[in-house]
C-alpha positions as CSV (number, residue, x, y, z in Angstrom):
1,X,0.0,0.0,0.0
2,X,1.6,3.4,-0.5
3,X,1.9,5.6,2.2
4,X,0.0,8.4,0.7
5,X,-3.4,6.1,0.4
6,X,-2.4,4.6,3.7
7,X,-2.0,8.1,5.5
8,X,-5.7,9.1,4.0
9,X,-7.8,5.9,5.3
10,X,-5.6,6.6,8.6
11,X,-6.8,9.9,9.2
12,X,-9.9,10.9,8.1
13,X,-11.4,14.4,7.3
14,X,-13.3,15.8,9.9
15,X,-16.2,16.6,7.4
16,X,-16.9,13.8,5.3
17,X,-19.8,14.0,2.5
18,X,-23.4,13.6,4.0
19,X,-24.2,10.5,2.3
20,X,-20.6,8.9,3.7
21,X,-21.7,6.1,6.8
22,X,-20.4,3.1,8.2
23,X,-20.6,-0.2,6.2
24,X,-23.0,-2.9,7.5
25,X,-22.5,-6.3,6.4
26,X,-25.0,-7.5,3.5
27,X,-28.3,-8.9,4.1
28,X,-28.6,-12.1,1.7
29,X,-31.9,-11.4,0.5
30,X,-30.9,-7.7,-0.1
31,X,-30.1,-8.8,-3.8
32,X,-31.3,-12.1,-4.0
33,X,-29.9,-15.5,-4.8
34,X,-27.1,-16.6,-7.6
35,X,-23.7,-15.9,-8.6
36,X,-22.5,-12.0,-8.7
37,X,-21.7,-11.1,-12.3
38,X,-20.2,-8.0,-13.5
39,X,-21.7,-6.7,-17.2
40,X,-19.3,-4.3,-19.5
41,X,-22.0,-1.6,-21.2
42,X,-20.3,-0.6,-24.0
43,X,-22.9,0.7,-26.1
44,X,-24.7,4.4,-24.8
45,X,-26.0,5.1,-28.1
46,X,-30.0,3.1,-28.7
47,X,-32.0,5.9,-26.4
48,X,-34.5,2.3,-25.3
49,X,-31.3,0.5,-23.8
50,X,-30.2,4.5,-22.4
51,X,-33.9,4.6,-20.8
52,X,-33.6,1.4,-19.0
53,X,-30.3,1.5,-17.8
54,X,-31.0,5.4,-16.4
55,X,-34.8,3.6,-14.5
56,X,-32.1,0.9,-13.0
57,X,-29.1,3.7,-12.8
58,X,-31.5,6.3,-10.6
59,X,-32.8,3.3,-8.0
60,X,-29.1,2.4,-7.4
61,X,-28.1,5.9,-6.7
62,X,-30.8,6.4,-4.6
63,X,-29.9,3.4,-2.5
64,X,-26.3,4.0,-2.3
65,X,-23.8,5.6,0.2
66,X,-22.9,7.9,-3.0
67,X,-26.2,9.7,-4.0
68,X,-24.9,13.0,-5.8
69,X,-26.1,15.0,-9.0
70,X,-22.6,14.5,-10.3
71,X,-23.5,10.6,-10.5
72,X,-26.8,10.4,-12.0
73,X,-27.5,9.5,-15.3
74,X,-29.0,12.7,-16.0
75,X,-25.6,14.8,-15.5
76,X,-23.1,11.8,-16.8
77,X,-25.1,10.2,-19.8
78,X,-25.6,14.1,-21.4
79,X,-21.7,14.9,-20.9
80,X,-21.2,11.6,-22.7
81,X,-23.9,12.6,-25.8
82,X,-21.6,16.2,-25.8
83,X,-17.7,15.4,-24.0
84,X,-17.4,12.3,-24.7
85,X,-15.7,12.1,-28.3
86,X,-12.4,10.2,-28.1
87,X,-14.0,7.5,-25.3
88,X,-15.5,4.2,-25.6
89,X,-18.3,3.8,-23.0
90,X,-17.2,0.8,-20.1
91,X,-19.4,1.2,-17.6
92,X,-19.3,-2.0,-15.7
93,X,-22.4,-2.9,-13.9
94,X,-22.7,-6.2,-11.1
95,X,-25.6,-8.3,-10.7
96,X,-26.9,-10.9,-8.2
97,X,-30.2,-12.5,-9.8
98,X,-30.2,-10.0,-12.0
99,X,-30.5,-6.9,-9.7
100,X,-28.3,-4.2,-10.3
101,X,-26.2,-4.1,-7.3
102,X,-23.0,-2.0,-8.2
103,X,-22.2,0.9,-11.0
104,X,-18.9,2.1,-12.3
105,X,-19.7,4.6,-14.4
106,X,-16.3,4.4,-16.6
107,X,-14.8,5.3,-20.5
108,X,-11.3,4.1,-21.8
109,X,-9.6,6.2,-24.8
110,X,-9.1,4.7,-27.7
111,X,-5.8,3.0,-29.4
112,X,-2.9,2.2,-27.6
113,X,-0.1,5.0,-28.2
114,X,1.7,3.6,-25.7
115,X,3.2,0.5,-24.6
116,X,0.6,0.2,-21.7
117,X,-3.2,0.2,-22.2
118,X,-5.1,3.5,-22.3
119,X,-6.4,3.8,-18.4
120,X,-10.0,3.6,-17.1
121,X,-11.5,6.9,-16.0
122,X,-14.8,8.0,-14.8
123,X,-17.4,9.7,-17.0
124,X,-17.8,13.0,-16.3
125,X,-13.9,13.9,-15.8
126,X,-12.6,17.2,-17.5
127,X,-14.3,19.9,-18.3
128,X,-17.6,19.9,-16.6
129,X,-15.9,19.8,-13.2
130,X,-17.7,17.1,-11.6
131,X,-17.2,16.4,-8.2
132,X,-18.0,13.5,-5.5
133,X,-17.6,11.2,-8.6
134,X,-17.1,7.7,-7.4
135,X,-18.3,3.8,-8.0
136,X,-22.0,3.2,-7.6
137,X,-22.5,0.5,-4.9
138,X,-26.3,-0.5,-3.0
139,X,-26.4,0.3,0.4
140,X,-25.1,-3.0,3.0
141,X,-23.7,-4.9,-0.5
142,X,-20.4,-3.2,-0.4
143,X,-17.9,-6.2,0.5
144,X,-19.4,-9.1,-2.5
145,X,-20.5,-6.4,-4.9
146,X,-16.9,-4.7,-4.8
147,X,-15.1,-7.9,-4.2
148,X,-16.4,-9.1,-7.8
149,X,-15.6,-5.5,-9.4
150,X,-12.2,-5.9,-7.9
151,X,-11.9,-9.8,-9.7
152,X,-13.0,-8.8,-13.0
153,X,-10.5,-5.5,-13.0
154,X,-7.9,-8.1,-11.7
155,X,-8.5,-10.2,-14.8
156,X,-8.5,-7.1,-16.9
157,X,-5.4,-5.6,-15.6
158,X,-5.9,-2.4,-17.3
159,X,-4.5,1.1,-15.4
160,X,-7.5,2.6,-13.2
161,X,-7.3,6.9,-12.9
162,X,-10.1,8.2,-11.0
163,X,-10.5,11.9,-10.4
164,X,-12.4,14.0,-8.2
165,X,-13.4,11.4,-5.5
166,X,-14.4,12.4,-2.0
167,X,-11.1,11.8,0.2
168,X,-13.7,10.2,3.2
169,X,-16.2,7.4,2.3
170,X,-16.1,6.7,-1.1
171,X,-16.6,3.2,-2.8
172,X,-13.3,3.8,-4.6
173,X,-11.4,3.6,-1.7
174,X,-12.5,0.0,-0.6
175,X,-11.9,-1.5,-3.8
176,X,-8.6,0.0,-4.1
177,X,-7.9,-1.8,-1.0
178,X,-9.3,-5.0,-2.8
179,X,-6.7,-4.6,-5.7
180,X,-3.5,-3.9,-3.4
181,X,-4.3,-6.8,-1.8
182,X,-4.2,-9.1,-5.2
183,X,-0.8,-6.7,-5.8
184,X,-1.6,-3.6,-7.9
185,X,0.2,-0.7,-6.8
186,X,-2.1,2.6,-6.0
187,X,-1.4,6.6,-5.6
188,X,-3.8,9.1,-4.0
189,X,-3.1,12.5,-4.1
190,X,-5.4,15.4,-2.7
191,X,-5.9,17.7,-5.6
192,X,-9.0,19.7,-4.5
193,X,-11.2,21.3,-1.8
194,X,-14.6,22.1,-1.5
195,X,-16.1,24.5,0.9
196,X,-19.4,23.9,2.0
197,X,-22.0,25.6,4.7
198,X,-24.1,23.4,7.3
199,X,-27.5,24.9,6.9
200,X,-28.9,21.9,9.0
201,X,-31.9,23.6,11.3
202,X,-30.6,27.1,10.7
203,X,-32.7,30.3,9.8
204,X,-31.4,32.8,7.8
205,X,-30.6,35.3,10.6
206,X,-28.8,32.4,12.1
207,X,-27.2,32.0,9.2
208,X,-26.2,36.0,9.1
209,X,-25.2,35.8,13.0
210,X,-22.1,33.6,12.3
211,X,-20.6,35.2,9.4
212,X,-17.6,37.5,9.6
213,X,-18.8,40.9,11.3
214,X,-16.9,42.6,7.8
215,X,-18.4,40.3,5.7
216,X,-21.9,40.3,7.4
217,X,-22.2,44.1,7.2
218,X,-20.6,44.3,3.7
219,X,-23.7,41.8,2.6
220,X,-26.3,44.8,4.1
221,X,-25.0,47.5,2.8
222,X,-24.8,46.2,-0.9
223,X,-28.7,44.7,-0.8
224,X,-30.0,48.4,0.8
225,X,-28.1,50.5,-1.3
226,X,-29.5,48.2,-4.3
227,X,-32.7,48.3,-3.1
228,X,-32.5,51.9,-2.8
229,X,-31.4,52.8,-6.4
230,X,-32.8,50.3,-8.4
231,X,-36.1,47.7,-8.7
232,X,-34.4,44.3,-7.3
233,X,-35.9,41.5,-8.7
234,X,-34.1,38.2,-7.1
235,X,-35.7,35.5,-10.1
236,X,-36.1,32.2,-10.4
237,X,-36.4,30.0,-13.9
238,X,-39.3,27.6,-13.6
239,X,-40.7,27.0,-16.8
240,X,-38.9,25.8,-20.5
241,X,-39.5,29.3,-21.5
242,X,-38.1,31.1,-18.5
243,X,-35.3,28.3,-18.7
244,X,-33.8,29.6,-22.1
245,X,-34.3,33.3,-21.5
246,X,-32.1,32.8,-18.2
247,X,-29.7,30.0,-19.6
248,X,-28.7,32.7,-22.4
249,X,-28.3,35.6,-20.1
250,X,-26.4,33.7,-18.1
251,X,-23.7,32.6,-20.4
252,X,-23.6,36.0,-21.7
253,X,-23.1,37.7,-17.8
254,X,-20.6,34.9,-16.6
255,X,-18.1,35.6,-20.1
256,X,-18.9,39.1,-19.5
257,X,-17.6,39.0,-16.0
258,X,-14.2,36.9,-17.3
259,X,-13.8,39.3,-20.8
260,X,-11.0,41.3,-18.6
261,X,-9.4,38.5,-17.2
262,X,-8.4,36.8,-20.4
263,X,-12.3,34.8,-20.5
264,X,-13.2,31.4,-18.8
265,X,-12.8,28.3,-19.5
266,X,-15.6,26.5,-17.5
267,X,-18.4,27.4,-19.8
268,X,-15.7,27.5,-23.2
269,X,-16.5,26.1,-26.6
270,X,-19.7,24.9,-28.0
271,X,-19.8,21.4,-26.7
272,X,-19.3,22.8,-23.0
273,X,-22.4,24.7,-23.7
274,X,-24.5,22.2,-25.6
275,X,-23.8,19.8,-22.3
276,X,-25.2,22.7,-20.2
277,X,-28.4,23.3,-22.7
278,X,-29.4,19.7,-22.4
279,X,-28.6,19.5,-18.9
280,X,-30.6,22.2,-17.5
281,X,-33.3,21.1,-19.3
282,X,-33.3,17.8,-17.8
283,X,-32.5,18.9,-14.5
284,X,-35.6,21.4,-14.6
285,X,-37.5,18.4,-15.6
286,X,-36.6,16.6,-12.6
287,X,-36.7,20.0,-10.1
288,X,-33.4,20.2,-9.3
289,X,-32.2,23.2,-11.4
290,X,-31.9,26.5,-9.5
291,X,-31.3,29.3,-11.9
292,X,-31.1,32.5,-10.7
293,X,-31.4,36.2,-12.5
294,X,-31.0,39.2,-10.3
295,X,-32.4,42.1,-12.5
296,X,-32.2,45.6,-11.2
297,X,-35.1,48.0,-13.2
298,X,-35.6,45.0,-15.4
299,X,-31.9,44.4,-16.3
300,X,-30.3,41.0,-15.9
301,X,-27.1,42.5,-14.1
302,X,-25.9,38.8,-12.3
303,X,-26.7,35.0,-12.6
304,X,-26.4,32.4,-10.4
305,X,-26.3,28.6,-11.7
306,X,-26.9,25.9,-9.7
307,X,-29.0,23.0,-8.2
308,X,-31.0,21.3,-5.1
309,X,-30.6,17.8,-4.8
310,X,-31.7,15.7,-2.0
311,X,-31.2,18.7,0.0
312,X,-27.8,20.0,-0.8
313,X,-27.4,23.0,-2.6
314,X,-25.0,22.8,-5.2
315,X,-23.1,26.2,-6.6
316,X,-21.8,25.6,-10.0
317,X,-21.5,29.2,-11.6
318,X,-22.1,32.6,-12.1
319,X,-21.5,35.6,-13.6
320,X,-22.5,39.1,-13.6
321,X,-22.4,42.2,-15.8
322,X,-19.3,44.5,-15.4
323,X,-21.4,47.7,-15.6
324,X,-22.3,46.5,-12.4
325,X,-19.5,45.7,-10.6
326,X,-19.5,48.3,-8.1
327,X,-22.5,47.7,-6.4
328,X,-21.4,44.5,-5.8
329,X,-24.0,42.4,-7.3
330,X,-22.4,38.9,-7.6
331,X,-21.8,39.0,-3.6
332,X,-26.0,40.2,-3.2
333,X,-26.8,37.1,-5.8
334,X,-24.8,34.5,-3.7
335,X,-26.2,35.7,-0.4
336,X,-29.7,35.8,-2.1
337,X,-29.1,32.5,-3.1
338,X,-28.3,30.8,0.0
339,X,-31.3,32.8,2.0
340,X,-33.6,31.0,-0.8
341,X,-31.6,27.5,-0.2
342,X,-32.5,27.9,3.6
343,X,-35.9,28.8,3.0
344,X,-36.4,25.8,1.0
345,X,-35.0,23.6,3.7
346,X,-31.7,22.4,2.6
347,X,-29.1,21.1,4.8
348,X,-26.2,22.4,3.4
349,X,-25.1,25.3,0.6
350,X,-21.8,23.0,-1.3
351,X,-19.5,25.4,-3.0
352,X,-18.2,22.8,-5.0
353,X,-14.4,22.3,-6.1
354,X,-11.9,25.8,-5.9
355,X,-10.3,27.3,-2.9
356,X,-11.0,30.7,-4.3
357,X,-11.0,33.3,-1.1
358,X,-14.5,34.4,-1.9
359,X,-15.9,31.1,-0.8
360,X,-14.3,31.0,2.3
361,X,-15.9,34.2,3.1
362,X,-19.8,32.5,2.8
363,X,-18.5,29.0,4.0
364,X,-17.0,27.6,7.4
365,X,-16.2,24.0,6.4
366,X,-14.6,22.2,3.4
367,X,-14.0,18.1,1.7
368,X,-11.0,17.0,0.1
369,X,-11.2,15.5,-3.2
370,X,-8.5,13.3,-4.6
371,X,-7.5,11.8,-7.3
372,X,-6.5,8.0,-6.8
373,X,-4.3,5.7,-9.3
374,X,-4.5,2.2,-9.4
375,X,-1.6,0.1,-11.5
376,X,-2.0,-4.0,-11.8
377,X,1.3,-6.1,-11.2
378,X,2.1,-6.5,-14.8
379,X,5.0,-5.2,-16.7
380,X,3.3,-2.5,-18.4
381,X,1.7,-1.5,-14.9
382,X,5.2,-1.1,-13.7
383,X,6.6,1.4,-16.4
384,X,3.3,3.3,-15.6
385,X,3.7,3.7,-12.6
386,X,7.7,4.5,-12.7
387,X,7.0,7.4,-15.0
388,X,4.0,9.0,-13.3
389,X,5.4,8.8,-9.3
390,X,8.3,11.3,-10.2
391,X,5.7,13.7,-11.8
392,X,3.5,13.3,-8.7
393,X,6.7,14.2,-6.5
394,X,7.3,17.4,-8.8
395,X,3.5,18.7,-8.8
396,X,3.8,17.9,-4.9
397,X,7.0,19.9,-4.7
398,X,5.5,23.0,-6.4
399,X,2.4,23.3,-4.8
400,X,4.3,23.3,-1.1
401,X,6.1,26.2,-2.7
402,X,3.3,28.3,-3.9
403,X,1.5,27.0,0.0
404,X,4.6,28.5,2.0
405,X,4.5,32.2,-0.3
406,X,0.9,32.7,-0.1
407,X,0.0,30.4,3.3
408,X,0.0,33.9,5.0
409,X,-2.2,35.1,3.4
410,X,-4.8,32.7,3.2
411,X,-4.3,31.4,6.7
412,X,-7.6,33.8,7.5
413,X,-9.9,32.4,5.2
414,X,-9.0,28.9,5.9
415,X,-9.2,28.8,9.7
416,X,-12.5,29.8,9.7
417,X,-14.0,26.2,8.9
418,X,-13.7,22.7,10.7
């Protein structure tokens, strides 16, 4: 086991993600009799064979430890239909008596341009940013149903990567243990954080009381002074027609707010769009989408994107009109946004992946997300891993360089949370 993975399980975070909980041992009639199989999809393209697999894909999730947007057909399935050129679908889904008891939701490029086989990776990695990715796995059938997903990678022996997984109580992290202990080699390396706020039984003035007194005040003034000057209108996009009016503002307030600052690349290109077209649709369809337009005298000036699932919010993006800039609208929109989350009863306001200093000014706590490698005992494994372990020691290097300059200075915003 390498000492990196080891030093993780050893210690965990003290805020793991809310759907994270200790493993019971499998009830037998949980999933029924007969051997455990695991299934390679390899097809995503016939929309019947998509709408049964997403019936069966959206019961798992639901009865898993790992129930996130970021893992539901919906949001993985549509980045596939736009991001996924250059994959080949390999999702592998187990099965005892024919009940679906374990998802990986994985691709594998294409060719071999190397002398080792092109690496397993979860859908959804790259662009989109999703976060709290991780293997699929029903609720009490964790040690059989990963036990046969760890046999049948075994067999495979094919390099695993696996990006943005929680760093506490993810799926991923027992089977990795499965596969070191039939001799693959793994990595983990913590390569994100995400702030989040406990809303859990909180009002909004509660909510107010325990911000920064700078902060706190700072919120105030902004709202009155808007409120003052202008018609505030704090909107939210409910209907397919109010959904494409917003969607396209939007885009156009978020690259307006990065046109300075040489643009973005989180909503870039036309495929990064298209993904975000279909998606919203879908995710208004299933009342999860929480669009937001804050129009002063009937002017979108700011946009907030983001969702309510299961009763986290999620922030994904915004964006707000330069010409604005000084009254401080994209702070008004996110405390705005956070009042509505608490008045719809959510139990925590996720920031999502980016240690930017405005987060830590909304948000007390924070999850690591890590990216974990997994090499098989075979020759080609080897020469993998030899070549990417000094690259990991270099990136490792740099980043305690850039922590020691700015550590100072960010001390502040990062000691607020636990």
């Amino acid at each position: 086991m390498s000492r990196g993975l080891e030093a993780a399980r050893a210690t965990p975070s003290p805020s793991p993600p809310p759907s994270a909980a200790p493993l019971s041992p499998p009830a037998a009639s949980a999933e029924g009799g007969g051997p455990w199989r695991v299934e390679r999809v390899e097809r995503l393209g016939a929309e019947a064979d998509l709408e049964r697999l997403r019936g069966e894909w959206n019961e798992l999730l639901a009865a898993s430890r790992a129930d996130t947007l970021f893992l539901t057909p919906e949001w993985l399935l549509t980045w596939w239909r736009h991001l996924g050129g250059g994959l080949e679908p390999a999702l592998l889904a187990v099965r005892r008596g024919g009940r679906l008891a374990a998802l990986a939701p994985l691709a594998v490029g294409r060719g071999r341009s190397r002398p080792w086989p092109p690496a397993l990776r979860f859908l959804g990695t790259g662009e989109v940013g999703s976060d709290y990715l991780d293997v699929v796995v029903r609720a009490g059938a964790e040690p059989e149903a990963l036990a046969a997903l760890a046999d049948h990678l075994d067999r495979e022996r094919r390099p695993v990567e696996l990006a943005q997984l929680p760093r506490v109580g993810s799926a991923a992290a027992l089977l990795a243990g499965m596969l070191e202990r039939r001799g693959w080699r793994a990595l983990e390396r913590v390569t994100g954080v995400c702030p989040w706020i406990d809303l859990a039984g909180r009002s909004w003035d509660d909510y107010l009381a325990e911000l920064g007194s700078s902060h706190r005040a700072n919120f105030r003034r902004r709202l009155r002074k808007l409120e003052r000057r202008f018609a505030v209108h704090f909107e939210r996009a409910d209907s397919p027609r109010e959904l494409e009016e917003a969607f396209e503002a939007f885009l156009r307030l978020h690259r307006a707010r990065w046109a300075g600052r040489g643009g973005s690349d989180a909503l870039d290109g036309s495929a990064v769009a298209g993904f975000h077209r279909e998606l919203t649709r879908r995710a208004l369809d299933r009342g999860w989408l929480r669009l937001y337009l804050l129009r002063l005298d009937d002017r979108p000036a700011a946009a907030l994107y983001g969702f309510l699932y299961r009763g986290r919010f999620l922030f994904y993006q915004s964006g707000f009109d330069p010409a604005f800039a000084e009254h401080g609208v994209g702070l008004v929109t996110m405390g705005l946004a956070i009042r509505e989350a608490i008045a719809e009863g959510a139990r925590e306001y996720d920031l999502l992946h980016g240690d930017e200093p405005y987060k830590f000014l909304w948000a007390g706590r924070r999850r690591e997300l890590v990216r974990l490698e997994l090499y098989p005992p075979t020759v080609a494994g080897g020469l993998r891993l030899g070549v990417r372990r000094p690259l990991r020691a270099a990136r490792s290097a740099a980043r305690r360089a850039l922590s020691t300059r700015l550590g100072s200075r960010l001390a502040p915003l990062f000691g607020r949370g636990g």
